[in-house]
C-alpha positions in Angstrom: 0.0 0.0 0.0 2.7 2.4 0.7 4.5 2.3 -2.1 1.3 2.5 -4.4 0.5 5.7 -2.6 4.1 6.7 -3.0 3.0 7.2 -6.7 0.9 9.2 -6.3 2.4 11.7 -4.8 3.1 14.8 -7.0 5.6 18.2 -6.1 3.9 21.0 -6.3 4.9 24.6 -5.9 6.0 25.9 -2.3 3.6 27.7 -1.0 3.5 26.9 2.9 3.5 30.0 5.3 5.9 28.6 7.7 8.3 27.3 4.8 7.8 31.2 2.8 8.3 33.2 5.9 11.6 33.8 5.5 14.5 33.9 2.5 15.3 30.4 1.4 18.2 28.7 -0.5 16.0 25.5 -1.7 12.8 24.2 -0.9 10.4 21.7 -2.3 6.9 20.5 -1.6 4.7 17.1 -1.8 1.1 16.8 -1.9 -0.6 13.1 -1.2 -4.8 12.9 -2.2 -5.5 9.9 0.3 -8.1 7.4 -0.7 -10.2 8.5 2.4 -9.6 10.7 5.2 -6.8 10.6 8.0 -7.8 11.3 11.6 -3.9 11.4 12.2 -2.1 14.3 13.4 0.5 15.1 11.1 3.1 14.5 13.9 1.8 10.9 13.6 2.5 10.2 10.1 5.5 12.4 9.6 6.8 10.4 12.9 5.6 6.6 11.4 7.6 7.9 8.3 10.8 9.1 9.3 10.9 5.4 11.7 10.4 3.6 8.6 13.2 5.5 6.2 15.7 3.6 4.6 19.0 2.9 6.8 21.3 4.3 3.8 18.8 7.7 4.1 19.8 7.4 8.4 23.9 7.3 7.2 23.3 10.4 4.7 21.5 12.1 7.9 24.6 10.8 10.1 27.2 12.2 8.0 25.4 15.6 7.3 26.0 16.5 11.4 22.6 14.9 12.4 22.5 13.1 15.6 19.6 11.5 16.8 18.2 12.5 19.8 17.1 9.6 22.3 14.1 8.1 21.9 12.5 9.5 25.2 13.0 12.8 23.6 9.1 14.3 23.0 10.2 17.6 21.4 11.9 15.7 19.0 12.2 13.2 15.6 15.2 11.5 15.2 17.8 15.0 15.3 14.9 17.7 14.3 13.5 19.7 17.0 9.4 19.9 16.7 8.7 24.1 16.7 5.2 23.4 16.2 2.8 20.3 16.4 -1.1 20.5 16.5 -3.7 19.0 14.5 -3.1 20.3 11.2 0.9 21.0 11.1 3.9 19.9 11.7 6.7 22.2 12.2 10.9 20.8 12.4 14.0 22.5 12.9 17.6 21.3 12.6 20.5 23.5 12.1 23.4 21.8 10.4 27.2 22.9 9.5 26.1 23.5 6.3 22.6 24.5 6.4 19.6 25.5 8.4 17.0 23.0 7.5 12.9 23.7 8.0 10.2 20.8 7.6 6.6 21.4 7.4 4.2 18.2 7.3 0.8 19.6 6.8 -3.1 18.0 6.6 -4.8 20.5 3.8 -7.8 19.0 4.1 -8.8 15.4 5.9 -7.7 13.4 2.8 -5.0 15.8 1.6 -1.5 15.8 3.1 1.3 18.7 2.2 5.2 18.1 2.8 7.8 21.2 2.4 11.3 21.0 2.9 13.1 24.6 3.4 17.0 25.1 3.5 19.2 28.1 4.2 22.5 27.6 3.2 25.5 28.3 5.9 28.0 27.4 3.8 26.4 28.1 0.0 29.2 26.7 -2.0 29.8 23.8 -0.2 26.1 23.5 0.6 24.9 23.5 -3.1 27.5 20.8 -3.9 26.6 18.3 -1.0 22.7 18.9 -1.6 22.7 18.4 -5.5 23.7 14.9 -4.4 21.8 14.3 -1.1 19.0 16.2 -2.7 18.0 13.4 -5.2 17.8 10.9 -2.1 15.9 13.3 0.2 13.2 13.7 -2.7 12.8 10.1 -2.8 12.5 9.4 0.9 10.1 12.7 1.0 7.8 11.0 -1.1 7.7 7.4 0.8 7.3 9.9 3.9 4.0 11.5 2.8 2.5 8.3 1.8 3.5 6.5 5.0 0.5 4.7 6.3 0.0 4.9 9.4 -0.9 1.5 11.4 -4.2 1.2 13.3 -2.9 -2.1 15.4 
């Protein structure tokens, strides 16, 4: 099931308030039309989707300077601090040596989910060169992120 949602998911244009609030280097955006509506948070299914991401994705993460935070951390996922969560949005922070990175999982409407990934380059030269190749992996796992389905056992 979740890779046959993961199809069909589509980018679309960046448009989220959080994500436009401020100057950005890069920034890209996933929309997912569910098959029926999702009583889930957004926390939940932007948490049940970063669990389930590919190990190589976790050593990409590792070597970009993010460390996990325990798992008894509640303000946390993995090494992104939660700014905001509430029943419509998600709102992560992590601030790398190369880059300040912003992550917005939002529900549009109950059967419509939105994902937006914002960087500010620290380092711009060296940023750009890292992310044109990290940046093809990250739009993959994005994708497989927004589709996650979340399980009801």
């Amino acid at each position: 099931m979740k890779t046959q949602l993961a199809q069909q998911v589509r980018q679309i244009e960046v448009t989220d308030p959080i994500a436009t609030a401020q100057r950005y280097d890069y920034a890209d955006a996933f929309e997912l039309r569910l098959p029926e509506p999702d009583p889930h948070w957004p926390e939940t299914w932007v948490r049940a989707g970063m669990d389930s991401t590919p190990k190589w994705a976790e050593r990409v993460v590792g070597l970009l300077g993010m460390r996990k935070a325990p798992a008894e951390a509640t303000d946390r996922i993995g090494s992104l601090r939660i700014v905001e969560s509430g029943p419509e949005v998600i709102h992560l922070e992590t601030f790398l040596p190369l880059m300040h990175v912003v992550l917005v999982g939002r529900r549009i409407e109950p059967d419509r989910r939105t994902f937006t990934s914002v960087l500010r380059y620290r380092r711009p030269v060296l940023a750009r060169l890292v992310w044109a190749v990290v940046g093809i992996g990250h739009r993959r796992v994005a994708r497989q992120l927004i589709a996650n389905k979340i399980s009801t056992e």
